[in-house]
N, C-alpha and C positions, 0 to 999 in steps of 0.2 A: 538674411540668415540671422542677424541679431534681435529679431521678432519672437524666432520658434523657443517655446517656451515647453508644449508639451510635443513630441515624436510617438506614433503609432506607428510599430514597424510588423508587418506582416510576415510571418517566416514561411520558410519554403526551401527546397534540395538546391535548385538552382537561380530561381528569380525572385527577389524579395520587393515587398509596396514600401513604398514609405508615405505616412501622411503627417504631416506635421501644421502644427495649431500655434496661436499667439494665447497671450492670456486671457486674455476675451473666448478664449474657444473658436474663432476665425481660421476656415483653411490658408492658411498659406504658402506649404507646397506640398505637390502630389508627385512621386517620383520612384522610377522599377531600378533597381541596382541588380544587378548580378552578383553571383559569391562573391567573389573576389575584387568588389566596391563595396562591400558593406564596410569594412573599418576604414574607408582611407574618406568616405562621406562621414563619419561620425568624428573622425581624428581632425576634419575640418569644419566640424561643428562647434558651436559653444554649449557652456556643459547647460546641460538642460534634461528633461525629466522623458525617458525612452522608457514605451513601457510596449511586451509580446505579452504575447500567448503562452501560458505555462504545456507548452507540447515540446514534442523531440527537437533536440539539439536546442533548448530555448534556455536551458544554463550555461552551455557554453557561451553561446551569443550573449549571454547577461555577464557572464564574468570577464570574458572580450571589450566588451562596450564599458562594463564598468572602469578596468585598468585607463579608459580614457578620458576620467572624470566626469560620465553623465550620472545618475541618477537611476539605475533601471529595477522597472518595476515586471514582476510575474503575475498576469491575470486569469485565474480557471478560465477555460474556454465558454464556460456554461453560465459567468457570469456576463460577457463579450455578446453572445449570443440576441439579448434582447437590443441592441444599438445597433444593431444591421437593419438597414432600411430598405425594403424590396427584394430587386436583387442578391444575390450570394456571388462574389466575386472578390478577387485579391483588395480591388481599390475600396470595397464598401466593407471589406474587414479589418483594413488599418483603417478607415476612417471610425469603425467602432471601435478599433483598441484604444483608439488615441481621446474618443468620450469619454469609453467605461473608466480610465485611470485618471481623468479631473473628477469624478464623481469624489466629494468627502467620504462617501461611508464605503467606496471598494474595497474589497479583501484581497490581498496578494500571497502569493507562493514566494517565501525567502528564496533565494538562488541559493542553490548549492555546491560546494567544494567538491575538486576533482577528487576528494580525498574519500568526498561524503560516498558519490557516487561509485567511486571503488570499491570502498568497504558494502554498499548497496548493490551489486552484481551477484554477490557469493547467496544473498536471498533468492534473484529472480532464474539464477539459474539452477538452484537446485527445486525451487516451483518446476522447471521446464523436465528436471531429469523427475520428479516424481511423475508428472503428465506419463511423462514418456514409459517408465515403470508403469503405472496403473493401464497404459493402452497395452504393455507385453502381457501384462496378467492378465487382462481380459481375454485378448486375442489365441494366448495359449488355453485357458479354459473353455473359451468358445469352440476350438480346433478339438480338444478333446470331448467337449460335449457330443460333437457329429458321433464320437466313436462307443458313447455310454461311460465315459470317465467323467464322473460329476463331481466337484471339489466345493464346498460354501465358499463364497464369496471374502475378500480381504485380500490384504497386503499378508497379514499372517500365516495363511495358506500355501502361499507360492510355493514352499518349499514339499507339498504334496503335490502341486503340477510338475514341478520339475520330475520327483520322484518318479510318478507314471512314466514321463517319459525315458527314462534314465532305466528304466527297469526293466532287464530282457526278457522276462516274463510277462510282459504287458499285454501282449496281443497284439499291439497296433502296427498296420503293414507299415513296414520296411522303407516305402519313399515317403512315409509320414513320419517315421523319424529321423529321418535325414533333416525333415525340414524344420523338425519343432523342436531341433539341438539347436537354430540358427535364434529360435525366439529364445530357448534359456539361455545361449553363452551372451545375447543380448541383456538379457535379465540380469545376469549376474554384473554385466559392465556396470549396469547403472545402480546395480546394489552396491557394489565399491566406490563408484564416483559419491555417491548420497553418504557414504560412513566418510568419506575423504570430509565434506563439506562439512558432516555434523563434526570431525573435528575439530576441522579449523575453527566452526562457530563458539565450540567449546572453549576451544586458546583462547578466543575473543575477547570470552564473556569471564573467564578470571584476569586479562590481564588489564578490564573496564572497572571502573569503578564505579558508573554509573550502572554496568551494568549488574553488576554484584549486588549492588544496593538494589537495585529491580527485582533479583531473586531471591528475595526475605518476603517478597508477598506471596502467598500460596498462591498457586496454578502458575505461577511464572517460572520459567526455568531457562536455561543457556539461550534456547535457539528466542525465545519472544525476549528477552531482556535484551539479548546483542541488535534486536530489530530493530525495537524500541529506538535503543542508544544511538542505532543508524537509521533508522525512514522517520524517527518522530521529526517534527519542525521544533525549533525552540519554543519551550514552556513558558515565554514572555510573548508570544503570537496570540495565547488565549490568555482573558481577563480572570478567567475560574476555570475550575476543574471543568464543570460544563462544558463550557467551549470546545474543551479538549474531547470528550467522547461524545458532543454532538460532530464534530469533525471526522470523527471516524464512524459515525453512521451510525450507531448504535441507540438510538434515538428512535420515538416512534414519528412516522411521518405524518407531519398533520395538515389536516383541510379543515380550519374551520374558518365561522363565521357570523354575523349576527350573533356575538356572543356565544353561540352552541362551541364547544369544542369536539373536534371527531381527531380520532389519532389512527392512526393505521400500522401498515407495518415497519419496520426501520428501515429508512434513509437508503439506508446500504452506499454513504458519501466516501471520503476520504480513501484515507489510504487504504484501498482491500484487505491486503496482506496481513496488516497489522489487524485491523478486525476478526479475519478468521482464525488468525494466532491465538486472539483474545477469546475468544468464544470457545477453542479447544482448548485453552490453558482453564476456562470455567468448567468446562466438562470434564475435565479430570479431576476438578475438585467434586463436583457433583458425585462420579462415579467411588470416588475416595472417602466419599461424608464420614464414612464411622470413624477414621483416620484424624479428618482434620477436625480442629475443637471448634474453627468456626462455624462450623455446620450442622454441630450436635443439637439437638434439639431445645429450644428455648431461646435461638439466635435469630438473627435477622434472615439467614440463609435456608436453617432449619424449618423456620416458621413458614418462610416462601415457599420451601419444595411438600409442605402438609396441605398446600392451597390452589399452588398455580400447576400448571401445565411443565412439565421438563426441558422441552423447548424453550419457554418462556422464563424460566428459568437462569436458561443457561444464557441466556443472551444479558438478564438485568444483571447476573453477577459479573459479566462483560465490561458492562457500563461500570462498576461499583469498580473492578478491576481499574478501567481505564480513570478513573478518577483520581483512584490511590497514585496511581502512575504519575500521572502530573505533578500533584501534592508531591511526591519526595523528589521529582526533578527540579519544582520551582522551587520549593523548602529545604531540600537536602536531608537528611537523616534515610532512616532503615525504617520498615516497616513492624509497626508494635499491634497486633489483637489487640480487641476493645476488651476481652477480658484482662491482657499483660497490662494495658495501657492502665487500666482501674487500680 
């Protein structure tokens, strides 16, 4: 035991690998714990460098193992991936966790606070209650389409499917409305659940103070600034701003080669969420240009949208977005226009 230097510990619901290395990179032990031996083998270990798979349940096991003075590292799964050799199995996936984290140049997932992750639920669930809203709207227009009630498409409309149905002059037989009350009082649940969450995101985002400072950049408002403050990684992970919105994807992805550069479409890496936040917080600038003065004509933004595509667009102001982001996380202050800043 006083050999093992690095630990690759494979995760799983009930049977976990363990591969563990010397400092030479030498196996020297291969071994299946069950749940409930995973901490009483690490509590009898010396502290040394245990590195998972940034997948489910893999902060808890990291802040578990950490209280027992190892070392643990989080590896994307997709960097893990090329150190599998042949086969695909438990034992040949800690023995590549436990390569990929002596590599110098790996990139790791900081483990996150039960605190981080709590305040990050109130995002993934109101992702799930929009899903679930956008399939009642669908589902209720499509039911009425059978009948020749045609409504345009959106979230903004709803309240004309509902009406049809609501409306005893409608026409539509009798066990068709029985059953399309069942989609709207549906509809309306998760239209109250989603105002519940935008408020709380609200309370959030004044009682932050990072996040407040996040909402002095245009397109950024309560719900991306409280995100920010909660799914970013800390702004000391990336060396430059770069880093930071090559991380979240916004980046074009490149093949080249022999010198030629070819760029393609972006990444689409990191954290989703925050991406598509960022992308609609630019489209609202986009859609607002006469509004805001960074957009007026003769600016960086201005000049873009007389040239490029709106798409394309909307995505570089993303990147320029997530840049700024970084910059006053790492630096601190409020965000100042190049014309205030002059």
């Amino acid at each position: 035991m006083s050999e093992i230097v690095t630990v690759g510990l494979d995760l799983a619901k009930n049977v976990f690998q363990v591969h563990a290395a010397d400092g030479c990179g030498r196996a020297v032990l291969r071994k299946k714990l069950r749940r409930d031996q995973v901490l009483a083998f690490f509590n009898d270990l010396p502290a040394c460098l245990v590195a998972m798979e940034a997948c489910g349940g893999a902060h808890f096991w990291g802040r578990e193992i950490s209280k027992l003075g190892h070392d643990v590292r989080l590896i994307p799964p997709v960097y893990v991936k090329p150190f599998v050799k042949r086969q695909k199995n438990d034992a040949a996936d800690a023995e590549a966790i436990c390569e990929a984290a002596q590599r110098p140049t790996m990139r790791f997932v900081p483990v996150k606070s039960e605190q981080t992750q709590g305040a990050a639920m109130v995002f993934r669930i109101r992702e799930l209650l929009i899903r679930q809203r956008t399939q009642a709207i669908n589902a209720l227009r499509g039911h009425l389409g059978e009948f020749g009630r045609v409504v345009p498409q959106g979230a903004t409309n709803a309240s004309k499917l509902i009406a049809i149905v609501e409306d005893p002059e409608s026409g539509l037989p009798v066990d068709a409305i029985a059953t399309l009350k069942v989609l709207v009082a549906a509809l309306m649940h998760l239209e109250m659940e989603i105002g519940k969450l935008d408020a709380e995101i609200t309370r959030s985002a004044k009682e932050n103070d990072v996040a407040r400072r996040l909402m002095t950049v245009p397109g950024i408002g309560p719900l991306i600034a409280t995100a920010i403050a909660t799914l970013a990684p800390p702004p000391e992970t990336f060396r430059k701003a770069r880093g930071f919105a090559a991380w979240l994807g916004l980046v074009p992805r490149q093949h080249s080669t022999g010198g030629k550069q070819r760029l393609g479409a972006t990444t689409k890496m990191g954290e989703r969420s925050l991406r598509r936040l960022l992308i609609i917080g630019a489209n609202s600038v986009i859609i607002k240009r006469h509004k805001h003065p960074d957009a007026q004509p003769g600016t960086w933004l201005g000049n873009l949208l007389s040239r490029k595509p709106p798409v394309l667009v909307r995505v570089a102001l993303a990147n320029k977005m997530a840049r700024i982001v970084w910059a006053l996380l790492a630096r601190g202050g409020v965000y100042q226009s190049p014309a205030a800043a002059a």
